[in-house]
C-alpha positions in Angstrom: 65.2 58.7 87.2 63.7 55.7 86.2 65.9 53.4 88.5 67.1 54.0 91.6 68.6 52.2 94.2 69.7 53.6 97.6 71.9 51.8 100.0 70.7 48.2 99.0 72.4 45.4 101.1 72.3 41.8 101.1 74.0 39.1 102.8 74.5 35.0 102.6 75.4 33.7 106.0 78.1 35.2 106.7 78.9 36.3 103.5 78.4 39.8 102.9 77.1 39.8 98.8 75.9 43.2 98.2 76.7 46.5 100.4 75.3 50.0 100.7 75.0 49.6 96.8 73.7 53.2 95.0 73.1 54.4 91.7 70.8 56.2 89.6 69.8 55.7 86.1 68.1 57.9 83.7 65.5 57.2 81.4 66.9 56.4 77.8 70.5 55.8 78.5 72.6 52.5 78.5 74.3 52.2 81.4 76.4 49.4 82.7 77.7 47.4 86.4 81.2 46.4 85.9 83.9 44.6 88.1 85.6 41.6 88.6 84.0 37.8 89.2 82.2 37.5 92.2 82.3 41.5 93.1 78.1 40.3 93.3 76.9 42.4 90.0 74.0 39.6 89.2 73.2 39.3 92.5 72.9 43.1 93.1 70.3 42.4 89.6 68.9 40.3 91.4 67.4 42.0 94.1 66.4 45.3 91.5 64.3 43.1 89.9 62.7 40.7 92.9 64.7 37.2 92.4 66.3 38.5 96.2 64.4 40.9 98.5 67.4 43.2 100.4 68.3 43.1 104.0 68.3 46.9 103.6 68.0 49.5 101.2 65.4 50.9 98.9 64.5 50.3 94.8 62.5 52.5 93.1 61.0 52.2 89.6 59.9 55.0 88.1 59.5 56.9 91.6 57.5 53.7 92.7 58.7 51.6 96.0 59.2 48.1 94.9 61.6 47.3 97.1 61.0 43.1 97.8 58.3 42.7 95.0 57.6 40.0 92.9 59.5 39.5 89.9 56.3 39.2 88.0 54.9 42.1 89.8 58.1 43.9 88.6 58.1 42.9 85.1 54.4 44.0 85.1 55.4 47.5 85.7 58.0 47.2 83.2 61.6 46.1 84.2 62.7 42.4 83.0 66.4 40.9 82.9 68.0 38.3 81.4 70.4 35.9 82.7 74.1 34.4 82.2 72.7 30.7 81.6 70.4 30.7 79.1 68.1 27.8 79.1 65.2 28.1 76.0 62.0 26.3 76.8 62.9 22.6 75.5 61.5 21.4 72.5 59.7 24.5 71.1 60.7 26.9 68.6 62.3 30.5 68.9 58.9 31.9 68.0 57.1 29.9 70.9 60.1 30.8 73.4 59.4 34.6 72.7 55.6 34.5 72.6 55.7 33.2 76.7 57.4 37.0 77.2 54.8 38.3 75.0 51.9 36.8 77.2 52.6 38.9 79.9 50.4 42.0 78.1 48.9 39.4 76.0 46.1 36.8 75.9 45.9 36.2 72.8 47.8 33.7 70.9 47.7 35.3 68.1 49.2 39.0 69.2 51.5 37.3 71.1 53.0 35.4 68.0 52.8 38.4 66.1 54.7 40.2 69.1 57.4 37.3 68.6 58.0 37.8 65.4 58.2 41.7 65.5 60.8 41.0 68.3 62.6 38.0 66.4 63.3 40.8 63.5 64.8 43.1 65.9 67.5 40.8 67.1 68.2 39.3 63.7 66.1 35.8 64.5 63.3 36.3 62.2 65.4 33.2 59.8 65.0 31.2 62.5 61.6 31.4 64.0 60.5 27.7 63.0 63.8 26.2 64.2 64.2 24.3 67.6 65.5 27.1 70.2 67.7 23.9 71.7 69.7 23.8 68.6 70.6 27.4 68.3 74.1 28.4 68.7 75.8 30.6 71.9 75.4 33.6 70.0 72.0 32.7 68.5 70.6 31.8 72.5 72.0 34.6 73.6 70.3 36.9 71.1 67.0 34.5 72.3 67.6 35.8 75.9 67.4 39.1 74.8 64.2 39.0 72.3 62.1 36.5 75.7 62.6 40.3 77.7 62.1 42.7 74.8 58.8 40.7 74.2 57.6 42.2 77.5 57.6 45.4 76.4 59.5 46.3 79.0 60.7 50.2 79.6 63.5 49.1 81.3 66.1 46.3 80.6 68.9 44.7 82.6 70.9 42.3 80.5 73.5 40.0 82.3 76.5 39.3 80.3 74.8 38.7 76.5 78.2 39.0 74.9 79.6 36.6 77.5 81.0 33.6 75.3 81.1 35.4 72.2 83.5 35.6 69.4 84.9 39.5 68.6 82.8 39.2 65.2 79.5 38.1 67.3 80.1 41.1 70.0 80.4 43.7 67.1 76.9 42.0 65.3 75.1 42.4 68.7 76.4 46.2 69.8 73.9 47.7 67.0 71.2 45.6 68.3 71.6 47.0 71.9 71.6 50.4 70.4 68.1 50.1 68.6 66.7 48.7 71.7 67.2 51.7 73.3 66.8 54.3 70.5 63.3 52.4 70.2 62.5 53.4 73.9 64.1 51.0 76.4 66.3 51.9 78.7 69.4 49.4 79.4 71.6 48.5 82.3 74.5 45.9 81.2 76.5 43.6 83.2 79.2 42.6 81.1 83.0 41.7 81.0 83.3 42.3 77.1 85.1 45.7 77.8 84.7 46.4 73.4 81.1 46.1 74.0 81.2 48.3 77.5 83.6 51.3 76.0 81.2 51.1 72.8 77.6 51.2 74.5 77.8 52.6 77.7 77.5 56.3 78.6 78.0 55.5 82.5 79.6 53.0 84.3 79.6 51.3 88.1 82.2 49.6 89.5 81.5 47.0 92.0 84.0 44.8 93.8 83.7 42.4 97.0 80.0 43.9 96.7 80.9 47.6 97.4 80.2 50.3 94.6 84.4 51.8 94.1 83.9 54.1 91.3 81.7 55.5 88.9 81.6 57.6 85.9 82.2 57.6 82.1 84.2 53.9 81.0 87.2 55.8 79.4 87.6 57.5 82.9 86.7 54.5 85.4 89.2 52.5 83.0 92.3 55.2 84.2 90.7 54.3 87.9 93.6 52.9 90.5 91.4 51.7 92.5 89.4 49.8 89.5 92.4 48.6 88.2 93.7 47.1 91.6 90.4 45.2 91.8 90.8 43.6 88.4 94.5 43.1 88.4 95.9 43.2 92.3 97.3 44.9 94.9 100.0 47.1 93.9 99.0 46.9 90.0 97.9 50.3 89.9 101.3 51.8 90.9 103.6 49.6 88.6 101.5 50.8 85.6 102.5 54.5 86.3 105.6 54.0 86.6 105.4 51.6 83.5 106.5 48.5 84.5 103.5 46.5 84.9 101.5 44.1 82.9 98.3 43.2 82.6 
């Protein structure tokens, strides 16, 4: 496995964000976390990857304890994310925004442009590698987000919501580009509500709601789920659509 996380808890106060969260993923698949708003998907991401440190529970990395590290320390080793808001660095282009992810293996300028624009080709920005990141569009920031963590080099990836806020032609441009990241080597875990993009990507899904894992297993399957289906459409939902009288 190269990520897995056993019993990880977090709380708030007295709110109770993440609990007793498992799962396992293996090396060179694209997996996804799924469920509805505020079921605590980025901030179970969130404490993977060191931006939170658990109240209890266990991460490992490639069989290594990094439970509470660093988020540098982390994307050292080799796991990066990306986030909902994307914010480029202001006023520099989308090569200079994907050389600072470069730097990480990289002192020299120079390798780490040449990184950038390796990376830019991959998720269809090399046109736009002189422009000013500020000015790109949703779709063209979001593909940004992706290319600052693929400069890394990273083994592993965990990309929160990067078809969020996307037009059905945009989600179908950027499901290929997911697929070559991995068939290149990196393995992906997706948060995402862009259920095209989950049915069409993912080989495995987890379901997480009011920060409890509910179901997992293939999307087709966690899709027929009752229980998944009462979490993103109510009480009683599940029922009404066997007997075919509800709607969603």
């Amino acid at each position: 496995m190269i990520l897995s996380v056993q019993g990880v808890s977090k709380s708030f106060g007295g709110l109770q964000a993440v609990r007793d969260a498992s799962l396992d993923v293996e090396e060179g698949r694209i997996v996804s976390l799924i469920g509805p708003n505020g079921a605590g998907k980025t901030t179970l991401f969130a404490l993977i990857t060191g931006f939170h440190k658990p109240d209890a529970g266990v991460v490992l990395f490639n069989g290594a304890d990094i439970t509470g590290e660093a988020p540098e320390r982390i994307a050292t080793l080799g796991m990066v994310r990306t986030f909902q808001i994307v914010q480029p660095f202001a006023g520099q282009t989308v090569r200079d925004n994907i050389a600072v992810g470069a730097h990480l293996h990289r002192a020299s300028r120079r390798e780490a442009l040449a990184k950038a624009e390796d990376v830019a080709r991959q998720v269809g920005l090399a046109d736009r590698l002189d422009q000013d990141a500020a000015s790109l569009t949703v779709a063209g920031r979001k593909r940004l987000e992706v290319a600052k963590a693929l400069a890394t080099d990273p083994k592993l990836i965990l990309l929160d919501e990067v078809m969020a806020g996307l037009n059905p032609t945009e989600v179908r441009d950027v499901i290929p580009i997911i697929t070559r990241i991995r068939d290149n080597g990196v393995t992906i875990v997706l948060i995402e509500h862009v259920m095209q993009a989950v049915m069409s990507l993912s080989e495995h899904s987890w379901v997480l709601n009011q920060g409890e894992i509910i179901a997992n297993g293939p999307p087709a399957e966690i899709a027929r789920d009752p229980a998944v289906i009462e979490a993103y459409l109510g009480h009683g939902m599940a029922a009404r659509i066997a007997e075919g009288t509800g709607h969603a």
